[in-house]
C-alpha positions in Angstrom: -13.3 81.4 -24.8 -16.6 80.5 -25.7 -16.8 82.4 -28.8 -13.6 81.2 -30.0 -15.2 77.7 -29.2 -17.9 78.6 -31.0 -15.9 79.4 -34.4 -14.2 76.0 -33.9 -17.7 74.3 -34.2 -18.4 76.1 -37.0 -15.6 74.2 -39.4 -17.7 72.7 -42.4 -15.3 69.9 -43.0 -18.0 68.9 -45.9 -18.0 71.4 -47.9 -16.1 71.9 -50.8 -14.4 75.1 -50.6 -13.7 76.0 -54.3 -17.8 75.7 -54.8 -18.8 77.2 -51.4 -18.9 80.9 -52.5 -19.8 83.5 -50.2 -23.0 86.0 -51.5 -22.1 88.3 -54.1 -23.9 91.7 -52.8 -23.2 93.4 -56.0 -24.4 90.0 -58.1 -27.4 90.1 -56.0 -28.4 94.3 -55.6 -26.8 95.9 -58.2 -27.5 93.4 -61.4 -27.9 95.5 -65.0 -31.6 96.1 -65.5 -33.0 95.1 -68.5 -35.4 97.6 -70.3 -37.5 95.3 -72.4 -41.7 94.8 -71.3 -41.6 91.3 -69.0 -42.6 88.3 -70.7 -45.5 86.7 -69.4 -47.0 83.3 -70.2 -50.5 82.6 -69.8 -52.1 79.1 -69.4 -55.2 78.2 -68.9 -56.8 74.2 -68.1 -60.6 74.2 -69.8 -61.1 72.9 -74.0 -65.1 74.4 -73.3 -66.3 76.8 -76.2 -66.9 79.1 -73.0 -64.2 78.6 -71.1 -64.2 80.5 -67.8 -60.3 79.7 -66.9 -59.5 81.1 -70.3 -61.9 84.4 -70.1 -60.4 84.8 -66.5 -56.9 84.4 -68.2 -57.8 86.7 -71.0 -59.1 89.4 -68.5 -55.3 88.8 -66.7 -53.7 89.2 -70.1 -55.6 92.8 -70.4 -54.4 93.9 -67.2 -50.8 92.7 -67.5 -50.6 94.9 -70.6 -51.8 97.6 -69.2 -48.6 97.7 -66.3 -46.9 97.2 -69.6 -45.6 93.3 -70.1 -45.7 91.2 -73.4 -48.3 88.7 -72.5 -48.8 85.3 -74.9 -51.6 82.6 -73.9 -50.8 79.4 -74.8 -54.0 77.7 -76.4 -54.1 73.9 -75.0 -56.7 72.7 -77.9 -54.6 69.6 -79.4 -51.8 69.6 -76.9 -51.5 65.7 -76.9 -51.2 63.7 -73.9 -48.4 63.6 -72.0 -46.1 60.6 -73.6 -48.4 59.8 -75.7 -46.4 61.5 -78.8 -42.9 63.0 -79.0 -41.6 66.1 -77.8 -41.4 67.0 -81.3 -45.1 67.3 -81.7 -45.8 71.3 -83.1 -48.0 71.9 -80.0 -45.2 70.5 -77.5 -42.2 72.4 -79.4 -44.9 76.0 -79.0 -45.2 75.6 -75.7 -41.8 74.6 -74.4 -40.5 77.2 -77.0 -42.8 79.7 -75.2 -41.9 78.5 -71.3 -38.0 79.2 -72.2 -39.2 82.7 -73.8 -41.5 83.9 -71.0 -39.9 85.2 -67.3 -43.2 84.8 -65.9 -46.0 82.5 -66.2 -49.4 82.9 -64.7 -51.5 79.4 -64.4 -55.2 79.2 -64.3 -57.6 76.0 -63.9 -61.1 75.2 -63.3 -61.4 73.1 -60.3 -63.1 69.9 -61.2 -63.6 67.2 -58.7 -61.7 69.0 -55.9 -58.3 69.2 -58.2 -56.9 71.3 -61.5 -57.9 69.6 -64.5 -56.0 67.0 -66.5 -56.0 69.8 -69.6 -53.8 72.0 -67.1 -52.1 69.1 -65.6 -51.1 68.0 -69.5 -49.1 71.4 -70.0 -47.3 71.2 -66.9 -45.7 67.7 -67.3 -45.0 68.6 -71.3 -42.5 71.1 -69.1 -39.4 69.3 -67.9 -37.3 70.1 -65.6 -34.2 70.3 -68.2 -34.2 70.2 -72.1 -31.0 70.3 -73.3 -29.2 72.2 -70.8 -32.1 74.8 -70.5 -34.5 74.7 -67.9 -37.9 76.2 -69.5 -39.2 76.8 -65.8 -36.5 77.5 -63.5 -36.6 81.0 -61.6 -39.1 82.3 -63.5 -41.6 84.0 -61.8 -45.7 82.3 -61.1 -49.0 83.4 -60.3 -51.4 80.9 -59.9 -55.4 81.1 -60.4 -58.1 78.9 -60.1 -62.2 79.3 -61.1 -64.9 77.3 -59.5 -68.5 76.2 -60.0 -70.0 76.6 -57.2 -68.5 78.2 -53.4 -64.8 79.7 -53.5 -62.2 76.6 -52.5 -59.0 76.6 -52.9 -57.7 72.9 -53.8 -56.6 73.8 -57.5 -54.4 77.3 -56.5 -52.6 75.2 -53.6 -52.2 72.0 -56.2 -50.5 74.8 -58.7 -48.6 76.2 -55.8 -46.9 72.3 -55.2 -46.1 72.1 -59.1 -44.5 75.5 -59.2 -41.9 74.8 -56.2 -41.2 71.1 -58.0 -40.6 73.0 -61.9 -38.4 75.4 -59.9 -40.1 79.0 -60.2 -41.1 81.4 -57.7 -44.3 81.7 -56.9 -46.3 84.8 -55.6 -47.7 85.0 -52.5 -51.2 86.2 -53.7 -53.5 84.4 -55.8 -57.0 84.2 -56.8 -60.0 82.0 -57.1 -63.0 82.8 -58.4 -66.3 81.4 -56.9 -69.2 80.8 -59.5 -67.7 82.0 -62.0 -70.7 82.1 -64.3 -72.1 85.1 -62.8 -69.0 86.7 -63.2 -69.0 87.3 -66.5 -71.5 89.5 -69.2 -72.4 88.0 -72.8 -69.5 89.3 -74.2 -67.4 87.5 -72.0 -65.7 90.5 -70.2 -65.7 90.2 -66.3 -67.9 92.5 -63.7 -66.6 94.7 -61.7 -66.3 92.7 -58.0 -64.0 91.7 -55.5 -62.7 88.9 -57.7 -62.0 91.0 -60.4 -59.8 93.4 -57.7 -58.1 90.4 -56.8 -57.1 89.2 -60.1 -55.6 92.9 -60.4 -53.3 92.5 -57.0 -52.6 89.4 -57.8 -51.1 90.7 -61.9 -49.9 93.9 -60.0 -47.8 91.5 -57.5 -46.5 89.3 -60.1 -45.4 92.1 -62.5 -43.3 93.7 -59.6 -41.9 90.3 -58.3 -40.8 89.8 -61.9 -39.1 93.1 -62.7 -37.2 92.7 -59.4 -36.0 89.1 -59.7 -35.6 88.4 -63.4 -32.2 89.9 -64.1 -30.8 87.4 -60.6 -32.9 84.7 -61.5 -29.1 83.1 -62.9 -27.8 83.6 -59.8 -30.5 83.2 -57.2 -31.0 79.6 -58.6 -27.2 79.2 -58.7 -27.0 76.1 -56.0 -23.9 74.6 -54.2 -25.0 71.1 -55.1 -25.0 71.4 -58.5 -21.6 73.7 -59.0 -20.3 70.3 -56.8 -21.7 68.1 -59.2 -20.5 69.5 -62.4 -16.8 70.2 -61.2 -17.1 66.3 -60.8 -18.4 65.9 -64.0 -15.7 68.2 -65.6 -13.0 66.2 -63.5 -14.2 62.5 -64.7 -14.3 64.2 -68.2 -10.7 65.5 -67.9 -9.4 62.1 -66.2 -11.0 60.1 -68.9 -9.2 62.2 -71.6 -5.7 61.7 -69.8 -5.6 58.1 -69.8 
């Protein structure tokens, strides 16, 4: 008896039945694979001639290739301010041309007075959430990455990690910061061997196996009730509108 009471509290009178769909196993498990390398975007927040979020990013983009994805890094240098211009400006159309392209991103930023800069900021918010339909962020896989002046803190990484849940994409566990990151690296700008530089490889290792297992669901993993209710509305105002 109290099972069968328990099913009876279970009614969703809510819901809306033709857009509550129950999980598609063989959607979910059994997707095609694609065969092509991952596509990985790189940005990085620092403008300096030495940059050390850039050299970290460049270090990242060496190791990427190496498990074998196609890595691009966005340069920010003339990126205007955000509403400042239109989205038609040749620096906004590269890099929201190169968010829809990439299935991964990886985001890197000094840490300057306690938060990411406003060069890393900028990029972000050129990013909308839609653009015609497309979302150039949703379920696309993140790593985030920060380097700092002084002692190892963490404010920029968990600042990235709140920006990557709002645009949508899934964000790694792991993630690295980089303490003094002036002494990490040689003339040539290539980074010692240390326990930062074996982080920034499980972090890149991490993110290149989260990708390869989520980006052929990504469609359906971000498929949400709420917005399959919405657009059956949409289509049904459409379709009354016409009838009239």
């Amino acid at each position: 008896m109290a099972e069968q009471n328990h099913v009876a509290d279970d009614a969703l009178p809510n819901v809306d039945e033709e857009q509550f769909r129950p999980i598609d196993m063989q959607v979910l498990l059994d997707a095609p694979r694609s065969i092509h390398k991952p596509r990985v975007l790189m940005l990085y927040g620092s403008l300096r001639e030495r940059s050390y979020s850039r050299l970290v990013t460049e270090e990242a983009a060496r190791i990427l290739r190496r498990f074998g994805a196609d890595v691009r890094i966005f340069n920010p240098s003339g990126l205007p301010l955000p509403d400042s211009t239109s989205a038609e400006h040749p620096k906004v159309r590269e890099l929201r041309d190169l968010s829809i392209w990439s299935e991964a991103q990886v985001w890197c930023s000094p840490e300057r007075h306690g938060s990411m800069t406003g060069v890393m900021k900028a990029q972000i918010d050129w990013l909308p959430l839609s653009m015609g339909g497309v979302r150039p962020t949703q379920g696309r896989t993140l790593a985030v990455m920060q380097v700092s002046g002084g002692s190892q803190s963490f404010n920029a990484v968990n600042q990235l990690r709140i920006l990557g849940r709002w645009m949508r994409m899934v964000t790694i566990p792991n993630q690295s910061s980089v303490a003094k990151a002036f002494a990490e690296f040689d003339e040539a700008g290539r980074m010692k061997p240390s326990s930062y530089y074996n982080r920034i490889v499980d972090v890149m290792e991490e993110l290149m196996k989260f990708t390869l297992l989520l980006r052929d669901r990504s469609n359906y993993l971000t498929d949400r009730y709420s917005e399959r209710v919405e657009s059956a509305e949409e289509v049904a105002k459409r379709v009354n509108q016409r009838s009239i």
